[in-house]
Backbone as a chain_set.jsonl record, in Angstrom:
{"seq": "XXXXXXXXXXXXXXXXXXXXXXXXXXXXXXXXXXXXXXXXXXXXXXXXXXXX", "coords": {"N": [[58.644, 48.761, -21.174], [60.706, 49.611, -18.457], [60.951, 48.302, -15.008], [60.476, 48.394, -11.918], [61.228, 47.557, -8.312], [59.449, 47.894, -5.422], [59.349, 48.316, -1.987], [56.693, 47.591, 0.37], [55.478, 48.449, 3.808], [52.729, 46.597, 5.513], [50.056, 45.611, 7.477], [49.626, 42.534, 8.969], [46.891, 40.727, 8.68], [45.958, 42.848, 7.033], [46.623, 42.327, 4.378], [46.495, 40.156, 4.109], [43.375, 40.295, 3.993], [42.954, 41.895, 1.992], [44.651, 40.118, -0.152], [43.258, 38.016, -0.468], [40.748, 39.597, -1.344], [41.468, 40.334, -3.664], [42.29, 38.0, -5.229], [39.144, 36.898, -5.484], [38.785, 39.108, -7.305], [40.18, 38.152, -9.119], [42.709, 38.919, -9.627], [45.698, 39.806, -9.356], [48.028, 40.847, -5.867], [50.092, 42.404, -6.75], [49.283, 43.388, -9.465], [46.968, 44.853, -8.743], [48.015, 46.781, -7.097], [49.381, 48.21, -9.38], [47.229, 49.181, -10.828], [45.743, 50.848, -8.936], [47.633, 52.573, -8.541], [48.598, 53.89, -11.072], [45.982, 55.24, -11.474], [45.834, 58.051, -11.053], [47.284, 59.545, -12.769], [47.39, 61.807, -15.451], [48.518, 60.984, -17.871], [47.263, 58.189, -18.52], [44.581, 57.348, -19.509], [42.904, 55.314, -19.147], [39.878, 53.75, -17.586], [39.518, 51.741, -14.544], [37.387, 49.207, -14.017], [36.562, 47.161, -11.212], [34.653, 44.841, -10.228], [32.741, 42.001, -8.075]], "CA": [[58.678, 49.697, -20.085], [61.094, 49.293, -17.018], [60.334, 47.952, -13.875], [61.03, 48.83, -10.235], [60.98, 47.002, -7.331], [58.704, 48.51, -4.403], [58.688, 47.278, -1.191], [55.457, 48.041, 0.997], [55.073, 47.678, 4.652], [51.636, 46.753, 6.048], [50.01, 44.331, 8.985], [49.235, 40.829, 7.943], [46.007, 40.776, 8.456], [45.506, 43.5, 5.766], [47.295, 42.033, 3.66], [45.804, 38.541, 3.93], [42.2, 40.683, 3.575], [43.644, 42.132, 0.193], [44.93, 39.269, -1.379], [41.942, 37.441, -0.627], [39.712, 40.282, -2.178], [42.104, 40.351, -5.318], [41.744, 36.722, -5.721], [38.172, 36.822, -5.69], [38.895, 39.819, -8.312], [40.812, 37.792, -10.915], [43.885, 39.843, -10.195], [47.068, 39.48, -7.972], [48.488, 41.954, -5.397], [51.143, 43.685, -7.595], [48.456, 44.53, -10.712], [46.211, 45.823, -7.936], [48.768, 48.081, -6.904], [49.748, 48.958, -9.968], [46.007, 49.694, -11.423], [45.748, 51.68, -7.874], [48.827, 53.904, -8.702], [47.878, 54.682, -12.261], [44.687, 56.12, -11.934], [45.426, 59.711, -10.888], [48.07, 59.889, -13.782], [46.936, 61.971, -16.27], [48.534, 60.294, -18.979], [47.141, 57.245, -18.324], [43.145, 57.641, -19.664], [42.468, 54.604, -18.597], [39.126, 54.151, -16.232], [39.412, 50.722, -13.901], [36.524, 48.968, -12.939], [36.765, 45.73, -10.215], [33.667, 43.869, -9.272], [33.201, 40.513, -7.809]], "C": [[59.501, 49.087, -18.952], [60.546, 49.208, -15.608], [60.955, 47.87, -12.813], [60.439, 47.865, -9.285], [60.252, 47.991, -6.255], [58.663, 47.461, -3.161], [57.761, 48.36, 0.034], [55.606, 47.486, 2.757], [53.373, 47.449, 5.513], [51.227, 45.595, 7.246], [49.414, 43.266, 8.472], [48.173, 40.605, 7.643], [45.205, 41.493, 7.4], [45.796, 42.689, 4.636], [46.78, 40.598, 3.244], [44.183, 38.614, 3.631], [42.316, 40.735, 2.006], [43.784, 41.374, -0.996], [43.474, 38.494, -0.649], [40.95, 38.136, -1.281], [40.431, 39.977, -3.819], [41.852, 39.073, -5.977], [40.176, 36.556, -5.977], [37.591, 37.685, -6.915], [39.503, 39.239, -9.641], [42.274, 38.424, -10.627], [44.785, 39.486, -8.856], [46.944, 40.795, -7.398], [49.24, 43.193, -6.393], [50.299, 44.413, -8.77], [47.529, 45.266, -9.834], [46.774, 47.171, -7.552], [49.041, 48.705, -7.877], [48.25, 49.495, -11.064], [45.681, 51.121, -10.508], [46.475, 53.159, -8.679], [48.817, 54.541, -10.025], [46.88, 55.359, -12.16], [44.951, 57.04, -11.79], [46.328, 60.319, -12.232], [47.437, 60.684, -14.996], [47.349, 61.356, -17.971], [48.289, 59.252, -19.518], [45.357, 57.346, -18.394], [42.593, 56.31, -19.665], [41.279, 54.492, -17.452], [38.95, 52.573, -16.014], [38.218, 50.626, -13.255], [36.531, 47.593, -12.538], [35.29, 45.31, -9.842], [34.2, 42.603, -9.226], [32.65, 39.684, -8.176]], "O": [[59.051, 48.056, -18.452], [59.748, 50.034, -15.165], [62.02, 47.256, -12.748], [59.302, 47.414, -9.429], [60.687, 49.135, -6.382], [58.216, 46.314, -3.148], [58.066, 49.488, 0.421], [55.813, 46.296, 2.994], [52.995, 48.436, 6.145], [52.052, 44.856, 7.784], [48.69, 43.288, 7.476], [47.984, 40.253, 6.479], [44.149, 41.082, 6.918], [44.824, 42.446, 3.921], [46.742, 40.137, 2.103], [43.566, 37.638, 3.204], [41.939, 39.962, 1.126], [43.425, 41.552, -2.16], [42.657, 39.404, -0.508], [40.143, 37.426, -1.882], [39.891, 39.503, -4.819], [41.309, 38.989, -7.078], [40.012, 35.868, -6.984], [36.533, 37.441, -7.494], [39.395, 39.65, -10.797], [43.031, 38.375, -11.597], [44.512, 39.037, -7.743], [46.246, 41.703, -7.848], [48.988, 44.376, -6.622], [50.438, 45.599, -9.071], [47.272, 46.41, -10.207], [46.256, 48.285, -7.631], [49.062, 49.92, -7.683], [48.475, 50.207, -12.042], [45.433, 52.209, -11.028], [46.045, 54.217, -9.137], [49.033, 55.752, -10.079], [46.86, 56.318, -12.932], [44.231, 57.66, -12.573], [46.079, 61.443, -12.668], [46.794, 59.885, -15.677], [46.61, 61.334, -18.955], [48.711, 58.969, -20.64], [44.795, 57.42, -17.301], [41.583, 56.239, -20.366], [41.531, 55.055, -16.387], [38.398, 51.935, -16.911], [37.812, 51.357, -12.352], [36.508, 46.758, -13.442], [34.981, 45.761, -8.739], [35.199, 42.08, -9.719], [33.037, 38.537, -7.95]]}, "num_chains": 1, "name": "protein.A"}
């Protein structure tokens, strides 16, 4: 599958919340986003679940 670059802007502090939750998740920023952006897809019957 091909892959796109995205760039995001947000405030640091989020961002330094985020990746600190994801790390505590097992998972980086970019699969977070891209678990995020799949779910409403219908072709994608996938159901994500994150605890900590």
């Amino acid at each position: 599958m091909e892959t796109v670059n995205v760039t995001v802007r947000m405030e640091g502090q989020a961002r330094g919340d985020t990746a600190k939750l994801f790390s505590e998740l097992g998972i980086g920023t970019t699969r977070a986003i891209n678990v995020f952006l799949k779910l409403p897809c219908p072709k994608e019957r996938y159901r994500y679940y994150l605890s900590a």
